[in-house]
C-alpha positions as a Markdown table, in Angstrom:
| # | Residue | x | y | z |
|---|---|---|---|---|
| 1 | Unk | 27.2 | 23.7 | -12.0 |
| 2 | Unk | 25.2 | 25.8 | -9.9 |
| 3 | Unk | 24.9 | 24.8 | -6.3 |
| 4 | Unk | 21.1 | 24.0 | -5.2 |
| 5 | Unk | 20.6 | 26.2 | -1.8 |
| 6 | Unk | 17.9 | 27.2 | 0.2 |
| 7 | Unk | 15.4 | 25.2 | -1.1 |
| 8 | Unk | 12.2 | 23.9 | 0.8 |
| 9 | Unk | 11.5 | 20.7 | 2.8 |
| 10 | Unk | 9.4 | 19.4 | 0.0 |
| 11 | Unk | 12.3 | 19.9 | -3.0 |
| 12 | Unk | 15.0 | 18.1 | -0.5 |
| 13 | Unk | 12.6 | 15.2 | 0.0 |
| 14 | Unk | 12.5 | 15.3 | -3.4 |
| 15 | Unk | 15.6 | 14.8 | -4.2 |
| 16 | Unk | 16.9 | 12.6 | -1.8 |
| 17 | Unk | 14.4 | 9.8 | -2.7 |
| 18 | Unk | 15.6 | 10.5 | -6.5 |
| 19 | Unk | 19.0 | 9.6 | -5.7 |
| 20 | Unk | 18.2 | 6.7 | -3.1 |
| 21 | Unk | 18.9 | 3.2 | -5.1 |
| 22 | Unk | 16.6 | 0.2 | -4.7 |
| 23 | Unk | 18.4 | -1.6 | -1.9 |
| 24 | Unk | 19.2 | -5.0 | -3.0 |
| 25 | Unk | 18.0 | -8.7 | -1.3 |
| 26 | Unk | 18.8 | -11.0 | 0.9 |
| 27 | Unk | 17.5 | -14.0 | 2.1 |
| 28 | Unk | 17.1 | -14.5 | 5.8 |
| 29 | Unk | 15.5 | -16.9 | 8.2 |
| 30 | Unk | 11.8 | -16.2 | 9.0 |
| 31 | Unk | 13.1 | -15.6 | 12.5 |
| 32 | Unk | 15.4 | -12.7 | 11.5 |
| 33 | Unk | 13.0 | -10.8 | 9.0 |
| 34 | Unk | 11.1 | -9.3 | 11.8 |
| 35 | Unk | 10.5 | -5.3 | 11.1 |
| 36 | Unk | 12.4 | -6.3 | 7.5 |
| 37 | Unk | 10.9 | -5.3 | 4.0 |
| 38 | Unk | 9.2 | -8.2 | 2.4 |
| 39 | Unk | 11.0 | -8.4 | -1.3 |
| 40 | Unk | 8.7 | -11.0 | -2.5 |
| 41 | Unk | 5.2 | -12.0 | -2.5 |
| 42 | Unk | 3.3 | -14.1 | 0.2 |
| 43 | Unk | 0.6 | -16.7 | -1.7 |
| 44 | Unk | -1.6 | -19.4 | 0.0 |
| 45 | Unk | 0.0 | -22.6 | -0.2 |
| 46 | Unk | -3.3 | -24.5 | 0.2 |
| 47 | Unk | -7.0 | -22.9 | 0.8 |
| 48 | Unk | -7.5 | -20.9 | 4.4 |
| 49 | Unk | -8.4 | -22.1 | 6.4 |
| 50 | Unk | -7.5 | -25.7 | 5.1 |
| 51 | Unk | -10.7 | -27.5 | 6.1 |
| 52 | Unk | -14.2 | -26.4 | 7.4 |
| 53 | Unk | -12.5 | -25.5 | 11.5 |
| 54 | Unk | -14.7 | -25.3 | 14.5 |
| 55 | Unk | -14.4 | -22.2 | 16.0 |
| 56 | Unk | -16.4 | -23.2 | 19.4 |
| 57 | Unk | -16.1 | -25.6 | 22.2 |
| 58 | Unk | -19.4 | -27.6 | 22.0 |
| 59 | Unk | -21.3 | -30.5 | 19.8 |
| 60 | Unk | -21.0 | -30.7 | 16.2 |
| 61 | Unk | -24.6 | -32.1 | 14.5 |
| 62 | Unk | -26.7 | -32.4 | 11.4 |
| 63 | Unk | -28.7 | -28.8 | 10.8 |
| 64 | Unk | -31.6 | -30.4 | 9.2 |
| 65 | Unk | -31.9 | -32.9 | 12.1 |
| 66 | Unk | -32.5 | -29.9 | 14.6 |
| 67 | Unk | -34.5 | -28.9 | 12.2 |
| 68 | Unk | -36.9 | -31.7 | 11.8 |
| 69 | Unk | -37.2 | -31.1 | 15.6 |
| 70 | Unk | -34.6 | -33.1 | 17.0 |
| 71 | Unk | -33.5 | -31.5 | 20.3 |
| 72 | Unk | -31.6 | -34.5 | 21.7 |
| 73 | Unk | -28.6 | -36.0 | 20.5 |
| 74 | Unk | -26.2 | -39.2 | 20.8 |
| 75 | Unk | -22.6 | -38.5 | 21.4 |
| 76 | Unk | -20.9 | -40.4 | 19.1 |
| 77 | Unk | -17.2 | -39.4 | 20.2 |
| 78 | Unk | -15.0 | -36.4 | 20.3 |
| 79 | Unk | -13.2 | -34.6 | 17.8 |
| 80 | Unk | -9.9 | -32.9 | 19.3 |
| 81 | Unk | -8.0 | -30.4 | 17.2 |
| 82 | Unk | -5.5 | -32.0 | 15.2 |
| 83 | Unk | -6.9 | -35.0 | 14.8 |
| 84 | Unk | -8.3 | -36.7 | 11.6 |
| 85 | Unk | -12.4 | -36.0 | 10.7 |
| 86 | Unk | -14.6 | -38.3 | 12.3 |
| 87 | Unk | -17.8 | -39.3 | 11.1 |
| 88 | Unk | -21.5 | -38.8 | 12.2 |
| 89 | Unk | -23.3 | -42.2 | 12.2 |
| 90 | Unk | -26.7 | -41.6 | 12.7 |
| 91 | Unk | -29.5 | -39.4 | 12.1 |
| 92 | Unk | -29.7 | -38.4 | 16.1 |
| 93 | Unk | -25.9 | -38.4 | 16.5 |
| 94 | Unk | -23.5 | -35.4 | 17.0 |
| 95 | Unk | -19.9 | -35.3 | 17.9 |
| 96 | Unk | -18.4 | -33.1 | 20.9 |
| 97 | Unk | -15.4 | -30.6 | 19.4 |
| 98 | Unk | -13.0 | -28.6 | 20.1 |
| 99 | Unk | -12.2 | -25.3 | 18.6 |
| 100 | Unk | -10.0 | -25.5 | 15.9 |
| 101 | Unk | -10.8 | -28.9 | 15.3 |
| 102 | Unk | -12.0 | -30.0 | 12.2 |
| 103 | Unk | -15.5 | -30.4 | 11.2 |
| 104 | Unk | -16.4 | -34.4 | 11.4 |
| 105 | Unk | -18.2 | -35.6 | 8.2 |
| 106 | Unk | -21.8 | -35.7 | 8.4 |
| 107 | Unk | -21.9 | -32.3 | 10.9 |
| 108 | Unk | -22.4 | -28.8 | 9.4 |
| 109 | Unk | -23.3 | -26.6 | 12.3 |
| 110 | Unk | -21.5 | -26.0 | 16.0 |
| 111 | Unk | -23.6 | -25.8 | 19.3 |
| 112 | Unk | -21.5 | -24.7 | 22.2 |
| 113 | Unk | -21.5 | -25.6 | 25.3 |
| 114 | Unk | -23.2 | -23.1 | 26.6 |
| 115 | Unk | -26.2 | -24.0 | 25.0 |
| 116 | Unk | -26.4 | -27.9 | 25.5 |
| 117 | Unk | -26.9 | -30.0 | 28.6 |
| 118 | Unk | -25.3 | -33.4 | 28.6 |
| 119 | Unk | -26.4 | -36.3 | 29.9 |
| 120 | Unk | -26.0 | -40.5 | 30.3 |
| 121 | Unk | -24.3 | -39.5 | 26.8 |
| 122 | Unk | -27.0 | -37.3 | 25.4 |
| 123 | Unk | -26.9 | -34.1 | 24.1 |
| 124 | Unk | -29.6 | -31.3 | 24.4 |
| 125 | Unk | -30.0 | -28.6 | 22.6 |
| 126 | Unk | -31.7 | -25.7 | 24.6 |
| 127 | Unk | -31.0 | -22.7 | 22.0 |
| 128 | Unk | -31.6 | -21.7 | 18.5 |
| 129 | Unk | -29.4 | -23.6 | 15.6 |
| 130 | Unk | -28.1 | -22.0 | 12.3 |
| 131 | Unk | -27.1 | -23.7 | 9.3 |
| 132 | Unk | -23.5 | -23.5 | 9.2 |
| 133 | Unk | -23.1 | -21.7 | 12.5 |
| 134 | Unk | -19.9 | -21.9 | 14.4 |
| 135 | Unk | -17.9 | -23.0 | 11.0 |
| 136 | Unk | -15.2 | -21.4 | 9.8 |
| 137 | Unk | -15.4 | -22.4 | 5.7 |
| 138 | Unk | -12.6 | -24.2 | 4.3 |
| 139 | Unk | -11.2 | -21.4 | 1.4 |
| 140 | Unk | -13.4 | -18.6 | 3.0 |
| 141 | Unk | -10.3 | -16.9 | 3.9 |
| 142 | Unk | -8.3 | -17.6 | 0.8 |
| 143 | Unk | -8.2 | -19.8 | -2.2 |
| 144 | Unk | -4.8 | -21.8 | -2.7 |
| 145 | Unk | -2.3 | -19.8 | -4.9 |
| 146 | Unk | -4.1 | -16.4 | -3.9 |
| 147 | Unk | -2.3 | -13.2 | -2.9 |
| 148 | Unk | -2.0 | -12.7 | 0.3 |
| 149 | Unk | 1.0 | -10.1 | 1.0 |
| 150 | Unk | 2.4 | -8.2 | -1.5 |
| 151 | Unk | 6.0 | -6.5 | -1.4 |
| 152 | Unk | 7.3 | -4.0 | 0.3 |
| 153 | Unk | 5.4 | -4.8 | 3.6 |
| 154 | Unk | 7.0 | -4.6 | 6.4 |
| 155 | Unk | 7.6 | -8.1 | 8.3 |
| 156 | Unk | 5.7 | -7.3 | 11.6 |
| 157 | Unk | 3.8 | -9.7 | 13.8 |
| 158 | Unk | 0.8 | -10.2 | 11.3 |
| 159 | Unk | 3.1 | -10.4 | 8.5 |
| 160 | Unk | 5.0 | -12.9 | 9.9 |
| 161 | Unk | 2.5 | -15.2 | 11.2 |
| 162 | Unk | 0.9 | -15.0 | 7.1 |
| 163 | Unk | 4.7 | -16.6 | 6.1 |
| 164 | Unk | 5.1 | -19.0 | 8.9 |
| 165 | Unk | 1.2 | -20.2 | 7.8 |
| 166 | Unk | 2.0 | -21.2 | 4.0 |
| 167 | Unk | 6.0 | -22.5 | 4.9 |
| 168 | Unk | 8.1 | -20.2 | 4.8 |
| 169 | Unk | 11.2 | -20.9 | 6.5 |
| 170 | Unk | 13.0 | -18.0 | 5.0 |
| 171 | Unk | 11.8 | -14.8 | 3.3 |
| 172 | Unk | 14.1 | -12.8 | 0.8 |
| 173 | Unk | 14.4 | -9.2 | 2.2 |
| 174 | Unk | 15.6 | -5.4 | 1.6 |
| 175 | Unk | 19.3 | -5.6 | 2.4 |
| 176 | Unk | 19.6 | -3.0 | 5.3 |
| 177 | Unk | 22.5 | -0.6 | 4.5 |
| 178 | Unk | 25.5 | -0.1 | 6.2 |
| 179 | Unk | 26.1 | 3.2 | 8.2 |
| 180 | Unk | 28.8 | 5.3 | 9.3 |
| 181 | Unk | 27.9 | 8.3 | 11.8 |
| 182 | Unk | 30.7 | 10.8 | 12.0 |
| 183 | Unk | 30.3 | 13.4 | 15.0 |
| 184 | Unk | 33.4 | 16.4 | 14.0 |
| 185 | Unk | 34.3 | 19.3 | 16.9 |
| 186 | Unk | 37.1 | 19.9 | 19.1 |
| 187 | Unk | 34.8 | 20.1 | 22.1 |
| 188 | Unk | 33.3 | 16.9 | 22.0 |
| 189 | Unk | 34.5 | 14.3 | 24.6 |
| 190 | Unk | 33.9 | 10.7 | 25.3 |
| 191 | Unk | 30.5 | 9.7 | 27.3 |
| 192 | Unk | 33.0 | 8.1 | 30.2 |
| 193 | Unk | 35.4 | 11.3 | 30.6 |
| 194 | Unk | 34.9 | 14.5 | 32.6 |
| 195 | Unk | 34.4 | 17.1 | 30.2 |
| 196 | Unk | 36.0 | 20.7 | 30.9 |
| 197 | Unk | 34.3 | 23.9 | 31.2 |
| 198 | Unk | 34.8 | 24.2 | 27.5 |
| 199 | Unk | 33.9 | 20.9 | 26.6 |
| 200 | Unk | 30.4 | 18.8 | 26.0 |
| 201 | Unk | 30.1 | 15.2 | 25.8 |
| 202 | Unk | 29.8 | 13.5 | 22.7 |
| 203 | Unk | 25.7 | 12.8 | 22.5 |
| 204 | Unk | 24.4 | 13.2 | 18.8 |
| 205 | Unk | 26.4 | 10.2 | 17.7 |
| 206 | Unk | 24.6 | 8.0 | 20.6 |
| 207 | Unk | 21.5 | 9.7 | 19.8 |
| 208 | Unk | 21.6 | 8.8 | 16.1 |
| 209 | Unk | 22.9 | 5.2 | 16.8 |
| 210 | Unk | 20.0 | 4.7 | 18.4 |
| 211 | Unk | 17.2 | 6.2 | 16.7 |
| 212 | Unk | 18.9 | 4.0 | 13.9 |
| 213 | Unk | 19.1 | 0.9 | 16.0 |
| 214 | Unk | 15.0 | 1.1 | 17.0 |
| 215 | Unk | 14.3 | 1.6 | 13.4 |
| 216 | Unk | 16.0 | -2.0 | 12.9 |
| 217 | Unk | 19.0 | -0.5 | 10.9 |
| 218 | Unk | 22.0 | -2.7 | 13.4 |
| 219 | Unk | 25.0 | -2.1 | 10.8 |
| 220 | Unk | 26.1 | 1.0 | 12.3 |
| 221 | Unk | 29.7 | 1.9 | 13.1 |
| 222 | Unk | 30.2 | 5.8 | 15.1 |
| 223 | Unk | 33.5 | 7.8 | 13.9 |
| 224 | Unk | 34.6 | 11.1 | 15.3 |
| 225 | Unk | 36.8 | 13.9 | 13.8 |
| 226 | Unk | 38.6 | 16.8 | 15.4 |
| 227 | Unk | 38.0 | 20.1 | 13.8 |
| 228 | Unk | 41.4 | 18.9 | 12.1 |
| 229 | Unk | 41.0 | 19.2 | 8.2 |
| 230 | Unk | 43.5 | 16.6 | 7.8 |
| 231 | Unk | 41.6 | 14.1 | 10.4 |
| 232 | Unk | 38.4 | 14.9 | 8.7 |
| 233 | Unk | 39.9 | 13.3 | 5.6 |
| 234 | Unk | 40.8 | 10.5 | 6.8 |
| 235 | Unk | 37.8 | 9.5 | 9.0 |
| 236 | Unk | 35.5 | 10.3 | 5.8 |
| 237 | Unk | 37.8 | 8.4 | 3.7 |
| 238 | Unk | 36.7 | 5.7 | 6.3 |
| 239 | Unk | 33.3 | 6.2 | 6.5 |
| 240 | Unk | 32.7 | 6.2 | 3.1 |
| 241 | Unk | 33.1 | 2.4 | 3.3 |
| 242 | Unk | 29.5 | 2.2 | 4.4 |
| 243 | Unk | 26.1 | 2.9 | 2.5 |
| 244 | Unk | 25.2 | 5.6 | 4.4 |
| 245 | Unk | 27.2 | 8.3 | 5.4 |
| 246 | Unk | 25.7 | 10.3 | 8.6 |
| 247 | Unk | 28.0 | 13.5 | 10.0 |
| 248 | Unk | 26.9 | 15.8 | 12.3 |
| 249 | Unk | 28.5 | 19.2 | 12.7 |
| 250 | Unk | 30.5 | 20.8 | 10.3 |
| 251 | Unk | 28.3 | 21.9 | 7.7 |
| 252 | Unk | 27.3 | 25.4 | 8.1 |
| 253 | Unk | 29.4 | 28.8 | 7.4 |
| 254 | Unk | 31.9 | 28.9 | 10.2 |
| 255 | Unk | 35.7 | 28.9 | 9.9 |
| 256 | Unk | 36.2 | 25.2 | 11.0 |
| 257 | Unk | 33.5 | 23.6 | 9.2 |
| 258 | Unk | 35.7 | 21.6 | 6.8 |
| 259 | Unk | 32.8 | 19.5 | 6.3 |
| 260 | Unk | 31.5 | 20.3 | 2.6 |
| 261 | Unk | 35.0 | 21.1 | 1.3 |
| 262 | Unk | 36.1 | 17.7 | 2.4 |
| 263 | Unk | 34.1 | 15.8 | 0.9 |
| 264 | Unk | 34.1 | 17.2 | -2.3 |
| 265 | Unk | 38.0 | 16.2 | -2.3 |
| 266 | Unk | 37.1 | 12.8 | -1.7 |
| 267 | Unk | 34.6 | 13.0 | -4.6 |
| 268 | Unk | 30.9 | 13.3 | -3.2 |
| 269 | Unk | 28.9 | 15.4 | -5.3 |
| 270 | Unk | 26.8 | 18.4 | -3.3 |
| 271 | Unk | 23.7 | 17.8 | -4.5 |
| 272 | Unk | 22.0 | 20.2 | -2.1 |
| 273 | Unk | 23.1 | 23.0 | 0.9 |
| 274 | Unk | 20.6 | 24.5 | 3.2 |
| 275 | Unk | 17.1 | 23.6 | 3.6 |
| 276 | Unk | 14.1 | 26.4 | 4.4 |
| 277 | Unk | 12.9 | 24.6 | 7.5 |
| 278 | Unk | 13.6 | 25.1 | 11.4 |
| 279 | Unk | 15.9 | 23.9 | 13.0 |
| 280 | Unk | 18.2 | 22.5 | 10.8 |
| 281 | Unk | 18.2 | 25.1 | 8.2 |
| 282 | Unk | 22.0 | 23.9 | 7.6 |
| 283 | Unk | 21.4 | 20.4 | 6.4 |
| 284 | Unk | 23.5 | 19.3 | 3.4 |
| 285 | Unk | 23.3 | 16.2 | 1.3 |
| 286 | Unk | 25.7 | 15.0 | -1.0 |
| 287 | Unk | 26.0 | 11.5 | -2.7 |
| 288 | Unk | 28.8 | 9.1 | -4.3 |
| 289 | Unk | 28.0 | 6.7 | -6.6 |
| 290 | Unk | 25.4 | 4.8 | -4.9 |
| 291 | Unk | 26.9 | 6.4 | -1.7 |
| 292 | Unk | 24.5 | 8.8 | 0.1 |
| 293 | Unk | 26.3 | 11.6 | 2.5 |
| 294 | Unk | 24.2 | 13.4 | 4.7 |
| 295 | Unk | 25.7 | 16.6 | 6.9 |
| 296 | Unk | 23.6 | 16.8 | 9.5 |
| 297 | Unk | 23.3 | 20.2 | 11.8 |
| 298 | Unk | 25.5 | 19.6 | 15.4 |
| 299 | Unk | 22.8 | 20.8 | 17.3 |
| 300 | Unk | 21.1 | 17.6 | 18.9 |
| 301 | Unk | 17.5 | 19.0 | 18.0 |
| 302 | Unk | 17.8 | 19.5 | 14.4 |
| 303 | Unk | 20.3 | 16.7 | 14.2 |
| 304 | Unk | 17.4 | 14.5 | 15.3 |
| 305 | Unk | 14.8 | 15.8 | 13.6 |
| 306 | Unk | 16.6 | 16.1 | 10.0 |
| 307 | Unk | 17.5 | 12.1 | 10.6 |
| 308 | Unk | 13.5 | 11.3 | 11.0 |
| 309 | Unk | 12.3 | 13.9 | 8.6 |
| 310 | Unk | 14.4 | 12.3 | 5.9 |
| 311 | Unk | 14.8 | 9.1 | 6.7 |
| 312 | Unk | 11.9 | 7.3 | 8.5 |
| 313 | Unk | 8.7 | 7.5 | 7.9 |
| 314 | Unk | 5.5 | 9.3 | 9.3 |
| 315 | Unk | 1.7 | 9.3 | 10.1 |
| 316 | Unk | -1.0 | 11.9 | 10.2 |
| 317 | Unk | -1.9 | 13.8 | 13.6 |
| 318 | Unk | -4.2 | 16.2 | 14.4 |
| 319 | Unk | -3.1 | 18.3 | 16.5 |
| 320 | Unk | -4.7 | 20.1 | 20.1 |
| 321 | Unk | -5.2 | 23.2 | 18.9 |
| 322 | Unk | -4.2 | 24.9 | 15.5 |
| 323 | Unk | -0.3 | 26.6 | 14.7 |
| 324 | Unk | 0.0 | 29.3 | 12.8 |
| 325 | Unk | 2.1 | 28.7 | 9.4 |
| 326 | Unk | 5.4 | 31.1 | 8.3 |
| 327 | Unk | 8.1 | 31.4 | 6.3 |
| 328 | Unk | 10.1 | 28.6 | 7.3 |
| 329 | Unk | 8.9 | 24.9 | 7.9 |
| 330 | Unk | 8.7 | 24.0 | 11.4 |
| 331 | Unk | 9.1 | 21.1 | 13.2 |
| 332 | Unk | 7.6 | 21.0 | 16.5 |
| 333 | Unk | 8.6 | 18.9 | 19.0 |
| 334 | Unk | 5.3 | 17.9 | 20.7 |
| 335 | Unk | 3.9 | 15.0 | 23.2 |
| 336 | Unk | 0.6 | 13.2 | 23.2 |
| 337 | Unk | 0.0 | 15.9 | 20.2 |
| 338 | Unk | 1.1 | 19.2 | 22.7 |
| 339 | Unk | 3.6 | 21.7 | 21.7 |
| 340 | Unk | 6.6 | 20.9 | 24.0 |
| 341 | Unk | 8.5 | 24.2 | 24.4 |
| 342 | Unk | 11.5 | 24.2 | 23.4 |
| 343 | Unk | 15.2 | 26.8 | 25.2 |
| 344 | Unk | 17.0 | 26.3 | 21.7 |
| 345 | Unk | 17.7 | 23.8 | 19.1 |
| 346 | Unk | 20.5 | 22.4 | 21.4 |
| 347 | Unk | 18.0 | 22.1 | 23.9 |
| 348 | Unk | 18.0 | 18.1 | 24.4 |
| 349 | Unk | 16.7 | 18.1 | 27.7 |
| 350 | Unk | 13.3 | 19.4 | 27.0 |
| 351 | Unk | 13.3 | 17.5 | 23.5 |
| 352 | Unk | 12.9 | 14.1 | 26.0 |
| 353 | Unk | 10.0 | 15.1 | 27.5 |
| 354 | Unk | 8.6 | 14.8 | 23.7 |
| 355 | Unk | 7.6 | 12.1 | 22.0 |
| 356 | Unk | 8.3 | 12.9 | 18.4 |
| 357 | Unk | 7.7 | 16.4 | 16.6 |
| 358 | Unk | 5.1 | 17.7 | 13.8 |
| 359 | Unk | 6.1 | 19.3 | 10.6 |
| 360 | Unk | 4.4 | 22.6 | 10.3 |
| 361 | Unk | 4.6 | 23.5 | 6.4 |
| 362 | Unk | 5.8 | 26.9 | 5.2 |
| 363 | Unk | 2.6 | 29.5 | 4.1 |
| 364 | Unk | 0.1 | 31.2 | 5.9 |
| 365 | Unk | -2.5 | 30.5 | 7.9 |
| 366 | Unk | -3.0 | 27.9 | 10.5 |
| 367 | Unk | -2.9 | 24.2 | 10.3 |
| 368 | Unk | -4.1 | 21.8 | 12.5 |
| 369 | Unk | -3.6 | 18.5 | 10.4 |
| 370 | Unk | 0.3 | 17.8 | 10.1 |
| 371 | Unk | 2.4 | 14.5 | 9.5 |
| 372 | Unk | 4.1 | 13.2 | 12.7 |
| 373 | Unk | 7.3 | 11.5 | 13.5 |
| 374 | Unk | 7.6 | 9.2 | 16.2 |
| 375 | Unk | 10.9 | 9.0 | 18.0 |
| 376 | Unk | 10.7 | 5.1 | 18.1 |
């Protein structure tokens, strides 16, 4: 089987979501779905709102009173949210509510308070009155049984306040995977040790652990591998426990990069090598079963980049000023929509002063519309 190699951003996308399985379900307490995917449907219980709800402070009275000139009213009592409707008694009554409250029986408009002066238990009216003004309609919102959130949302704050409305105590969810990041090189150290002059701290593995973490994947467990063949082999044979696989390092065409060679051993299939796109032009993708590999570049850059290109998901910028389009696809680290300039691809300490990168497609001419990945 030929190997497919040097193919662009758009065919890898491609064929990485073709070999991505639907993730299966699990239910979990409303509390714990936040930033989840919704697997399931959210309908109204009952109509919403529920019943006709005052949505100002103020009296509650009969429209066709005021408008048989009534201006002065009887305060019958007071209706407090969360408490059963009361009823209008007389032609000339009204009933002081509370937002939220319900609407008392006999009422169908709201004058707030701003517009009433009360006195010896009289109410009067010193602005105009519309029918129905001031209500919010019971079933206006919703009828009961209607959809209200379909699946595949994602459970943020509006989401979650839809559930918590018709009962939902616990939602069935996307079953986040489990991941396994896998840093390889001889000259990677611990955060906590004093590197030598040959040596580097190990940083990509953090860096993808936490890009990972504020994306609300939490299941992540950080391996490392000496450029050991041997060692290799038995850390992937370790990592491959997990959903994801995530290396970075050891995929390109140098002597020690045991990387690809290794895992075909342990039997993940190469689906792609090499992608036309800058930087990260190494980037290789294999799967296993249901078992997706990813061999990430080891320079922190495009090891950041190829993780939010191909993993999370992105919006539409425009851009300060137009970029000129080439050969390769470029992704541009940039802040508040600025190019940030960038040493190298292992430069990490300008690639903070970003706050995410644009993907700048192959072809000619300029572009000025892009997609945009946020860094959290």
């Amino acid at each position: 089987m030929s190997k497919i190699t040097n193919i662009s951003v758009t065919q890898a996308q491609q064929l990485i979501r073709r070999a991505m399985k639907p993730a299966p379900t699990v239910t979990v307490p409303l509390a714990d779905a936040v930033g989840e995917v919704l697997c399931e449907p959210l309908r109204a219980d009952r109509a919403m709102p529920p019943f006709d709800r005052v949505t100002m402070d103020g009296i509650a009275l009969s429209f066709a009173t005021w408008q048989r000139g009534c201006r002065e009213f009887c305060i019958e009592g007071i209706q407090a949210a969360g408490k059963a409707a009361l009823r209008r008694r007389r032609p000339v009554g009204c009933i002081e509510v509370m937002t939220g409250a319900v609407l008392p029986v006999g009422c169908d408009c709201v004058v707030p308070v701003e517009e009433i002066e009360v006195r010896d238990g009289w109410a009067r009216v010193t602005g105009d009155v519309e029918r129905g003004q001031f209500v919010h309609r019971a079933g206006s919102d919703a009828r009961k049984g209607a959809l209200l959130v379909p699946a595949g949302k994602v459970l943020d704050g509006p989401v979650i306040a839809v559930a918590a409305s018709v009962g939902k105590t616990h939602l069935r969810v996307a079953k986040r995977p489990t991941i396994a990041i896998v840093s390889t090189g001889d000259e990677l150290v611990e955060v906590g040790e004093r590197p030598l002059p040959h040596q580097i701290r190990r940083s990509n593995a953090h860096a993808l652990a936490a890009s990972l973490r504020l994306h609300g994947y939490r299941d992540v467990m950080l391996l490392h591998a000496r450029d050991d063949e041997r060692q290799i082999a038995a850390t992937l044979r370790k990592a491959l426990a997990a959903d994801v696989v995530l290396l970075t390092g050891g995929v390109s065409k140098g002597r020690f990069d045991f990387v690809p060679g290794v895992l075909r051993k342990l039997g993940v299939r190469e689906v792609f090598h090499r992608v036309r796109q800058r930087p990260g032009k190494p980037l290789w993708f294999g799967v296993r079963g249901k078992k997706l590999v990813f061999g990430l570049p080891g320079n922190p850059v495009s090891c950041l980049v190829c993780l939010h290109r191909y993993l999370f998901s992105s919006v539409e910028l425009d851009l300060a000023k137009p970029i000129k389009r080439g050969a390769l696809t470029v992704f541009q680290p940039v802040c508040n929509g600025a190019p940030v300039t960038m040493n190298t691809s292992g430069d990490f300490a300008d690639l903070a002063k970003s706050d995410g990168f644009v993907e700048i497609p192959e072809g000619a001419g300029y572009v000025r519309r892009v997609r945009y990945w946020a860094w959290r």
